[in-house]
C-alpha positions in Angstrom: -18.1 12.0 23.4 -16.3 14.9 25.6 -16.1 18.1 23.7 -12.4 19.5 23.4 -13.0 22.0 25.7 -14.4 20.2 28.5 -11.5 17.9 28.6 -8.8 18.0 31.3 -5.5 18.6 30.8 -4.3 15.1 31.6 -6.8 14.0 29.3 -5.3 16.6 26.9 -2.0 15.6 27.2 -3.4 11.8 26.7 -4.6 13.0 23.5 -1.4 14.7 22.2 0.5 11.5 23.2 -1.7 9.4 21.2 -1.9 11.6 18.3 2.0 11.8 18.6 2.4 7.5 18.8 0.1 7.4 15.6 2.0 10.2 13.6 5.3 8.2 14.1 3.5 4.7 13.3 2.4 6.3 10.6 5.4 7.4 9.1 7.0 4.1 9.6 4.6 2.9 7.9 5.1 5.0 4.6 8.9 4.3 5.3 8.4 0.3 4.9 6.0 0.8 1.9 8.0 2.9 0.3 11.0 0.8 0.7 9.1 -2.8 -0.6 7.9 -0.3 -3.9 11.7 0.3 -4.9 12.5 -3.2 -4.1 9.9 -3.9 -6.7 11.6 -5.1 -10.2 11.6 -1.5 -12.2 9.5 -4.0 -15.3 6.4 -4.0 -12.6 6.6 -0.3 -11.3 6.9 1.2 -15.1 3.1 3.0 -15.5 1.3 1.2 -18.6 3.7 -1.0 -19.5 2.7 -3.3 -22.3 2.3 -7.3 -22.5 4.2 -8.3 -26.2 2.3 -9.8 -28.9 4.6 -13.3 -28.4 3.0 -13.2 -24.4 -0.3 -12.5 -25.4 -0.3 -15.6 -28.0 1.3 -17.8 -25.2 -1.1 -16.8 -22.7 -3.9 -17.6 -25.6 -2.4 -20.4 -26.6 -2.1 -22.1 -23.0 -6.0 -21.1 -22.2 -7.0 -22.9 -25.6 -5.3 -25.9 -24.3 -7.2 -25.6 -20.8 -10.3 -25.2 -22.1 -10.0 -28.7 -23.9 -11.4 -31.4 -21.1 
């Protein structure tokens, strides 16, 4: 791999141009992502929230019954 300084400038400006195209993908990328995360329900974005004690039983209850063959 060329070092930096032995590059040309077309090769430099190359560079810049590609550096530039990825900046831009990536910040159309962060714009998407963060637009799917607020169309998110706000139930699956709250941090730690908590499965009740009626859900857990169900989910119980329904794996007892699966286990049965």
């Amino acid at each position: 791999m060329n070092s930096i300084i032995n590059l040309s400038a077309q090769q430099l400006r190359r560079a810049a141009d590609i550096k530039d195209k990825i900046q831009f993908l990536q910040n159309e990328l962060s714009q998407i992502l963060v637009l799917q995360l607020n169309l998110l329900p706000l139930r699956l974005r709250r941090k730690g929230a908590k499965m009740s004690a009626s859900g857990r039983a169900k989910i119980a209850a329904a794996q007892e019954l699966g286990g049965e063959s």
